[in-house]
C-alpha distance (Angstrom), angle and dihedral (degrees) to the residues before:
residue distance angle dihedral
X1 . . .
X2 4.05 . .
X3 3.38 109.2 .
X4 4.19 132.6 174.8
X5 3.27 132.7 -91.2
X6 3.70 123.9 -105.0
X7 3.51 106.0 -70.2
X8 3.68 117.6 174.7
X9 4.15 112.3 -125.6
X10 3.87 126.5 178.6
X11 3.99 121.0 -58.5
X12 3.49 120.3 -99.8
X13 3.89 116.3 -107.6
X14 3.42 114.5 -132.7
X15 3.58 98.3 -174.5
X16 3.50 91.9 113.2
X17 3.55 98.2 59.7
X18 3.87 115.6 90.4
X19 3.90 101.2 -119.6
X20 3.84 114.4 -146.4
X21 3.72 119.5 -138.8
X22 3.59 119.9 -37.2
X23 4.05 103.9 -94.2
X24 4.23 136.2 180.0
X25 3.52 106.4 -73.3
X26 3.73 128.1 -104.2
X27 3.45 122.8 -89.8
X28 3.96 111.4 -129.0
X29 3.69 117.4 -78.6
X30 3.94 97.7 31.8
X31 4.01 103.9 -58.8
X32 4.06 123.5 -166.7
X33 4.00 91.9 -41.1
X34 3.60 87.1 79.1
X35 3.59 103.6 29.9
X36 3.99 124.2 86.6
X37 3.49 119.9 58.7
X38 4.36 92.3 -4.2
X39 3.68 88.7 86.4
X40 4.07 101.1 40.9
X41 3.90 76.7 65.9
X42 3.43 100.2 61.8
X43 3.61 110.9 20.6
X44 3.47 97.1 -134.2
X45 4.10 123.4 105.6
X46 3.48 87.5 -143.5
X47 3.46 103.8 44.4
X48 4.24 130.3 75.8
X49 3.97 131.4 -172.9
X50 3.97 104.6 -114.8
X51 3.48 120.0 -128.4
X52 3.90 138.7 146.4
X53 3.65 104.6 -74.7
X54 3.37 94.6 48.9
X55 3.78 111.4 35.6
X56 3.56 100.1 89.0
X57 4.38 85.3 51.0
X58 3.52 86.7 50.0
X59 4.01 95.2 48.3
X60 3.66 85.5 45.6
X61 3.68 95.1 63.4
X62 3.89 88.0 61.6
X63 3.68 82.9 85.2
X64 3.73 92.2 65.8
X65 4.28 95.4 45.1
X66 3.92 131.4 -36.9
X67 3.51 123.2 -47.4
X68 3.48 114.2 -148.5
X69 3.91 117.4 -153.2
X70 3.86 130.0 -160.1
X71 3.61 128.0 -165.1
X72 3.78 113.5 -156.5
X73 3.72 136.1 167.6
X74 3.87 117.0 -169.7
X75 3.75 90.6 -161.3
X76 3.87 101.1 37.8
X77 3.52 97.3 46.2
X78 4.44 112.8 -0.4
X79 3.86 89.7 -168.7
X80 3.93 92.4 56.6
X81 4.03 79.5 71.4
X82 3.70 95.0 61.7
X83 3.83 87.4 44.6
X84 3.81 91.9 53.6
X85 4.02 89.5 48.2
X86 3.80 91.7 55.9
X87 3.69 97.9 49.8
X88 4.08 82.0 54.7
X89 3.72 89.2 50.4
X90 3.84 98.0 43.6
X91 3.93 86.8 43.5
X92 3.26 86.5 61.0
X93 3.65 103.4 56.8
X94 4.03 83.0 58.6
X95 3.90 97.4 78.0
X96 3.68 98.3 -129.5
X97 4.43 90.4 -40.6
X98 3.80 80.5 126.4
X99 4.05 144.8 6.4
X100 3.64 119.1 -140.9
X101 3.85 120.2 -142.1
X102 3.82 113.3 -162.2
X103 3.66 114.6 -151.5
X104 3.75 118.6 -164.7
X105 3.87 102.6 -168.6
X106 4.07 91.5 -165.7
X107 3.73 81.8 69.2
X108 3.91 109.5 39.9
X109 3.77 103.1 15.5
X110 4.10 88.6 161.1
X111 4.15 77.8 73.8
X112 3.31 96.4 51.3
X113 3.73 94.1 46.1
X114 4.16 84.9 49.5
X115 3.34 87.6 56.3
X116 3.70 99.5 43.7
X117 3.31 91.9 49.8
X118 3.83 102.6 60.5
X119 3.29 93.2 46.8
X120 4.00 86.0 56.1
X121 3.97 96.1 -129.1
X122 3.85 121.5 130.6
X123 3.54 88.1 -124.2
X124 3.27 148.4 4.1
X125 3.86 123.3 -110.2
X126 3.64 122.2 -127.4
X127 3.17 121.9 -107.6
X128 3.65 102.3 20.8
X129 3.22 135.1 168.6
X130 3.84 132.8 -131.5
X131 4.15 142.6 171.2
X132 3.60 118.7 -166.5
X133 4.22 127.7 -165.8
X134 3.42 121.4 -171.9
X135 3.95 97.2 -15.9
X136 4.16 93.1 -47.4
X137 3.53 133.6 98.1
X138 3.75 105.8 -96.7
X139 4.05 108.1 -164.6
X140 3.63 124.8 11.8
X141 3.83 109.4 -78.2
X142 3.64 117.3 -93.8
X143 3.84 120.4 -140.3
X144 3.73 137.3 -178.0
X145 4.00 121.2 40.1
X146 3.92 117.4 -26.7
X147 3.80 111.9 -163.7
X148 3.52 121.2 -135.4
X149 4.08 91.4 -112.2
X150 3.20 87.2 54.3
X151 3.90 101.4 42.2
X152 4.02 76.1 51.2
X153 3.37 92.8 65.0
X154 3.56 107.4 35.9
X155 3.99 90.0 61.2
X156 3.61 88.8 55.2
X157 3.64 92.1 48.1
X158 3.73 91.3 48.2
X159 3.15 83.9 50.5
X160 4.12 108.6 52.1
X161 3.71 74.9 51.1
X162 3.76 96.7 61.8
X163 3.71 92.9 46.6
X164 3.73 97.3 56.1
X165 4.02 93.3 50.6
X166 3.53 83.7 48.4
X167 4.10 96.0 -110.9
X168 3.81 105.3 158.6
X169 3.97 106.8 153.8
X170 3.27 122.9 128.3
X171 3.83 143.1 -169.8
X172 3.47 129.4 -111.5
X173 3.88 112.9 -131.1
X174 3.75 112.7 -92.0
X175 4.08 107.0 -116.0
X176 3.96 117.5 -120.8
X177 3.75 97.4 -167.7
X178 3.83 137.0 -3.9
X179 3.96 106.0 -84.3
X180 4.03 117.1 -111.0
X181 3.73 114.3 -112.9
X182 3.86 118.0 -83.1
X183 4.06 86.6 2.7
X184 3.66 104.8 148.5
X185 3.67 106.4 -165.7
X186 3.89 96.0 88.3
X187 3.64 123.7 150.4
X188 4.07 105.6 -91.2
X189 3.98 111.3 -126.6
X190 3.94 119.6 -135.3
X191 4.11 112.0 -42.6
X192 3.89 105.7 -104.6
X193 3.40 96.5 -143.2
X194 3.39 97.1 70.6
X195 4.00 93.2 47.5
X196 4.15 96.0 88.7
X197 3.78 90.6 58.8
X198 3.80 94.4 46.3
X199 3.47 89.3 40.8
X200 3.75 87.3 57.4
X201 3.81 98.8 44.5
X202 4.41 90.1 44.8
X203 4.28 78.1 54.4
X204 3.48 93.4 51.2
X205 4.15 94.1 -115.4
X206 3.66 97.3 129.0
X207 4.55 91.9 171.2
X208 3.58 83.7 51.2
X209 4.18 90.0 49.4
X210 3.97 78.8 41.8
X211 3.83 97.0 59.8
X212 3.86 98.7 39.7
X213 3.82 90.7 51.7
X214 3.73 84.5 48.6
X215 3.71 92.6 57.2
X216 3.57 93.2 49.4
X217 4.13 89.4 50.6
X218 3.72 82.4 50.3
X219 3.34 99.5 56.3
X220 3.37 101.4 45.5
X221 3.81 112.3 11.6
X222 4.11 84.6 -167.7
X223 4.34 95.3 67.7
X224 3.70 95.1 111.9
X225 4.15 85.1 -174.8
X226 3.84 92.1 54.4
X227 3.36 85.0 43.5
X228 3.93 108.0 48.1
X229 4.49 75.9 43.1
X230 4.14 94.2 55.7
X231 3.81 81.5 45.8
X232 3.64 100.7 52.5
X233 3.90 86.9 35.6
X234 4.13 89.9 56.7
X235 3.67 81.4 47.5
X236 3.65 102.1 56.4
X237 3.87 89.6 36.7
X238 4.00 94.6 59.9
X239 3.99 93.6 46.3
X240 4.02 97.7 45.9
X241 3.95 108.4 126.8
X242 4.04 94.1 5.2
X243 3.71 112.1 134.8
X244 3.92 110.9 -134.0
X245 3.58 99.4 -142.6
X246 4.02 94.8 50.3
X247 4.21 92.2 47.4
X248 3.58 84.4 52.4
X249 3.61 96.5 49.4
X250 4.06 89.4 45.0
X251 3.50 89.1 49.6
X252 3.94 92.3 49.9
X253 3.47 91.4 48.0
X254 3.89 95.0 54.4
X255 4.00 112.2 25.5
X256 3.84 86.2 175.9
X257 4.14 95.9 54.0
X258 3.87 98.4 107.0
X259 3.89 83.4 -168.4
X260 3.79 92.5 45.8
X261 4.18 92.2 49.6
X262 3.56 102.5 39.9
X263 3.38 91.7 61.0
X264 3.50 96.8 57.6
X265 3.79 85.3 46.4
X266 3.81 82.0 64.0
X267 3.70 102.8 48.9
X268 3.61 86.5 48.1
X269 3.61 98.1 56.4
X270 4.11 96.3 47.4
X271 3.90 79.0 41.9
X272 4.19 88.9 60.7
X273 3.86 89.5 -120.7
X274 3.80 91.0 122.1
X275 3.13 105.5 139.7
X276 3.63 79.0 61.1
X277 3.84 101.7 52.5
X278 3.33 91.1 48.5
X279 4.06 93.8 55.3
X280 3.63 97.6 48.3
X281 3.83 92.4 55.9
X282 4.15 95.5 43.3
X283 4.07 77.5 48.0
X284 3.98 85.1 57.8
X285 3.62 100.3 38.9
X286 3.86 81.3 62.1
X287 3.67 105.1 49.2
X288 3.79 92.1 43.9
X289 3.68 144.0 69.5
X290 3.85 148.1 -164.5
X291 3.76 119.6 2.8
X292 4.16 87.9 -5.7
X293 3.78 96.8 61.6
X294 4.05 94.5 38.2
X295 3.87 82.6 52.3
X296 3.79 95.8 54.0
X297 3.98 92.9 37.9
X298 3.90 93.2 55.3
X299 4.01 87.9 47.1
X300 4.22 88.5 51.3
X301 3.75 84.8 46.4
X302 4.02 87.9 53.0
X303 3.86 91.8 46.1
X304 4.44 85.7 46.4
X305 3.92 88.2 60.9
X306 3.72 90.2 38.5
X307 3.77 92.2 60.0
X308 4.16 92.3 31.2
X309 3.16 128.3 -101.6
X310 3.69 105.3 -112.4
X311 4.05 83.3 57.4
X312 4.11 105.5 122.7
X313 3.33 82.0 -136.1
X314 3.41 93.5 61.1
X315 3.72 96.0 46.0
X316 4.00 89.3 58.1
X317 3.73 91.3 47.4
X318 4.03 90.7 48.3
X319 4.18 84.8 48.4
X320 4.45 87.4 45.0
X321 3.91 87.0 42.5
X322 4.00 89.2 49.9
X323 3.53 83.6 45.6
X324 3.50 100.1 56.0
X325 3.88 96.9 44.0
X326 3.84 97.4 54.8
């Protein structure tokens, strides 16, 4: 599933919504507004059920990283449910890289008909499907039933996309009950020692990003998150200032330039087209030989740990890459 990248779109107006009494403000990434009871409901710490009181919070926290909304009816649709569960499971796996909001439109329709509204439809389709960044609609909305393969691989689209425009916020888990004293087994926050390299990318520094990565890798050669973030890093750092449309004419030009059409393989992966970076270098290992094709099979391995390895993208490229070789 190919999907956009972040494009910013109008802001929801909430106007329509009947606010409850004015209250403290959120802090970023969801805060106590969200927390007790939200999360017993969907069994994910970075998940909340949606309703009026705290839609606008939940919105809010867009400004921090992506919200991702999910409008569900038990009665309209009972599958939509199961839909809306996995996006709070996969969320979850993402270590604050997104917060899911689950909207069930059986109980707050006046959400649905917010929503609905702004994006001038009649009526909004159940289940659908949406990603929000700083307060705006991020991607087109996606309705009908999302698998959870391809759920999978629309968050880690979303978020190769992030990376390259330098997006590194994350949430803090959402708190389902206040922790005993001396209990031990709280959540963990964000791993500092990734936080100079992100720091680096959000500034727009990407050798800086490059070198702190690196010292991670150093370190401890077995980090596959420092490594996948050197990877992406290296990536970003070869294709800054290249125009699209004049790689891909080079590339045209000369289908046996390794230079020429591993760059393009690099625009296409920051551009979410993996699939398609990933064919055009298998398609070079083949044609090629000796120092050429070891040269374009160690830059496929670099974009394979850029992605992650336990992508199922990756897997199939590993499988066309075998391919190719033998």
């Amino acid at each position: 599933m190919t999907q956009q990248p972040f494009a910013g779109r109008g802001a929801i107006d909430l106007s329509a919504l009947k606010r409850p009494a004015p209250q403290q403000a959120p802090p970023a990434g969801g805060g106590d507004t969200m927390a007790a009871g939200a999360v017993g409901s969907t069994g994910s710490p970075y998940a909340v059920a949606v309703d009026d009181q705290n839609f606008q919070s939940v919105l809010q926290s867009s400004t921090t990283a992506p919200v991702v909304l999910v409008f569900h009816s038990p009665s309209q649709a009972p599958e939509s449910t199961q839909m809306a569960a996995d996006v709070a499971d996969i969320v979850g796996q993402y270590d604050g890289r997104y917060l899911a909001g689950l909207v069930d439109v059986d109980a707050v329709p006046q959400i649905a008909q917010v929503i609905a509204q702004a994006s001038q439809l009649p009526q909004l389709p159940v289940p659908l499907l949406m990603v929000f960044l700083d307060g705006r609609p991020a991607i087109q909305p996606i309705p009908g039933m999302v698998s959870r393969e391809e759920l999978s691989t629309l968050f880690n689209e979303l978020g190769q996309q992030l990376t390259a425009q330098g997006i590194t916020g994350r949430h803090q888990p959402l708190a389902t009950a206040a922790p005993a004293e001396g209990d031990a087994d709280e959540e963990p926050g964000p791993d500092p020692r990734y936080a100079p390299a992100q720091d680096a990318l959000a500034s727009g520094d990407i050798d800086a990003a490059v070198a702190e990565y690196q010292k991670l890798v150093d370190g401890n050669p077995a980090d596959a998150e420092a490594a996948a973030g050197l990877a992406m890093a290296k990536v970003l750092q070869r294709t800054q200032g290249v125009d699209l449309n004049e790689a891909r004419a080079a590339a045209a030009a000369a289908p046996d330039d390794i230079d020429a059409q591993i760059m393009v393989a690099d625009l296409d992966l920051l551009g979410g087209h993996v699939e398609d970076s990933f064919a055009r270098l298998v398609e070079l290992v083949r044609r090629t030989s000796d120092k050429e094709r070891d040269r374009a099979r160690e830059h496929l391995i670099g974009l394979f740990a850029a992605v992650g390895n336990e992508d199922p993208r990756v897997l199939k490229g590993r499988q066309a890459l075998a391919s190719a070789l033998y």
